[in-house]
N, C-alpha and C positions, 0 to 999 in steps of 0.2 A: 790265688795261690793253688790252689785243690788241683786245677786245669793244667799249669806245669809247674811241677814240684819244684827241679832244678832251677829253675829260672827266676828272677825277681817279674812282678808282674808288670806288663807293658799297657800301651795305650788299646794296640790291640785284643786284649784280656778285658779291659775296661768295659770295651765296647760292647765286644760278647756277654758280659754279666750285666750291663744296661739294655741288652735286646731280648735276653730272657722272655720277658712277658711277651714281646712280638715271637718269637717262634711258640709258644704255650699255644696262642692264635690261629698261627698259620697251620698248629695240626688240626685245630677245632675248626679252623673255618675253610683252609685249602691254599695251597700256596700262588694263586694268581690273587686273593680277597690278602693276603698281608702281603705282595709286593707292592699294591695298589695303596694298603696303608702306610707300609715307608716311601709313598711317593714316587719309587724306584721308577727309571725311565720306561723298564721293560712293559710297567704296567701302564703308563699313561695312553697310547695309542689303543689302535683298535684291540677290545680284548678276546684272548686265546681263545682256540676252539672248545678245550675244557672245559672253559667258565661260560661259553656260550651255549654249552652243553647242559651243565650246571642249573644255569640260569635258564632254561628250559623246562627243566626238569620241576626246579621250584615251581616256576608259573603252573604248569601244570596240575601238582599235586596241591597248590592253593586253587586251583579251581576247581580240584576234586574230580580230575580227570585222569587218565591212565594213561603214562606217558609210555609208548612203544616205541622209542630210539633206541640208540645205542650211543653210550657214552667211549670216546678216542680210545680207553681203556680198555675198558670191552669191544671195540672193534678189531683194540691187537691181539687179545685174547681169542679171539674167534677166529683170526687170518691165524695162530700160533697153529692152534688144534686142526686144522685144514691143512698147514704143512707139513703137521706131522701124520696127518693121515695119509700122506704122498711120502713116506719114508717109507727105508729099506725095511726094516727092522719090526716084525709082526707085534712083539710087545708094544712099542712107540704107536702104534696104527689102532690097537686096540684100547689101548690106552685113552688116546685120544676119544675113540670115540664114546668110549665111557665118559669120558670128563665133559662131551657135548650134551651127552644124555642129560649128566648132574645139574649143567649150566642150561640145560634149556626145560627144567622140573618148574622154573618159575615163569610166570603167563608171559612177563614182560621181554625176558631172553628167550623163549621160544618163537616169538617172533621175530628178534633178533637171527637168532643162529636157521627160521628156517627160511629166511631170505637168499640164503645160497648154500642148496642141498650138494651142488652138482662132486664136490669131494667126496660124501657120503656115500654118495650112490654109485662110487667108482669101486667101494670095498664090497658090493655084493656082487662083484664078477665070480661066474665060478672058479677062477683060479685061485680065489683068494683064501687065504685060510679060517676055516669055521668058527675058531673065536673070534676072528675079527665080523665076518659076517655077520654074531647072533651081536655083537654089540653095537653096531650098524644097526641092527635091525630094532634093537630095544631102545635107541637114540630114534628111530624113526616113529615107533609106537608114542613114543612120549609126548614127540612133536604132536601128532596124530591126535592123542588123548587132551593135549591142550591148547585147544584151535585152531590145529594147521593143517587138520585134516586136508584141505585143499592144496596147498603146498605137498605136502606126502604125494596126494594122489595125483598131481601132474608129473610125479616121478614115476606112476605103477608099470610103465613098462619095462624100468630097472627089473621091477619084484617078481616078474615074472619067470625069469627060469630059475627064481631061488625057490620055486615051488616043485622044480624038475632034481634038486638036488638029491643028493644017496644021503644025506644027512637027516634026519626023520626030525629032529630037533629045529631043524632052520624050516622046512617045510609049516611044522605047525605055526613057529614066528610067523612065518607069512601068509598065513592062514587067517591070525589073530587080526595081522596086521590091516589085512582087506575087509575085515571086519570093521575094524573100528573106521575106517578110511567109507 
């Protein structure tokens, strides 16, 4: 009753108040592990790239190794912030590339995100506007700082006329940045 006030309750009400405890699950466990436990057809075949993802990810941290993929999820997230680095709109481009900086602060998504610089390295054109450049550039350090050094530095021909800039602030960024690279 609680579900629709007006209404007397139907068979379909029933159902939802007996499947309770399967969705309680499917938030704890992930929604391909409770299609699989209602039997549901979606799940019988070959399983999703999620849960093969998933189940990757498991094996790995039960063998106490350090899984450096990229879950579907974070793949869209990383194609998201690369789109928006190719917008119009200098807030959106900066943006972004603060939010790659953020996402790529842990070991395992700096690997991730420095598998494909080649967006990044399009916002230190000098046309490009100076905020977007120093956050480009502080997304680049980070990589840099957590072992992709080698990655950064097959991009330093990017870095180099951010070093010719009239900006005294981007200069030192790139100063830093050849440093730690």
């Amino acid at each position: 009753w609680p579900l629709f006030p007006t209404h007397p309750p139907t068979q379909r009400y029933h159902d939802a108040v007996r499947t309770m405890p399967a969705l309680n699950s499917a938030i704890v466990a992930g929604p391909t592990d409770a299609l699989a436990g209602t039997g549901a057809e979606a799940a019988v075949g070959s399983p999703s790239r999620w849960l093969r993802a998933r189940s990757k990810l498991k094996r790995a941290l039960e063998d106490g190794d350090r899984w450096s993929g990229k879950t579907p999820a974070e793949e869209q997230q990383i194609k998201r912030f690369h789109d928006d680095l190719m917008n119009r709109d200098v807030d959106v481009r900066r943006g972004a590339a603060v939010a790659l900086g953020t996402l790529a602060s842990g070991p395992r998504m700096a690997a991730a995100v420095a598998e494909e610089l080649g967006p990044l390295m399009k916002c230190l054109s000098p046309k490009e506007d100076p905020a977007v450049r120093l956050a480009a550039l502080g997304t680049l350090r980070i990589l840099a700082e957590k072992k992709q050094a080698v990655a950064v530095g097959s991009h330093s021909y990017a870095l180099a006329p951010c070093l010719k800039s009239e900006d005294a602030v981007i200069q030192r960024k790139v100063a830093a940045l050849y440093r730690v690279i």
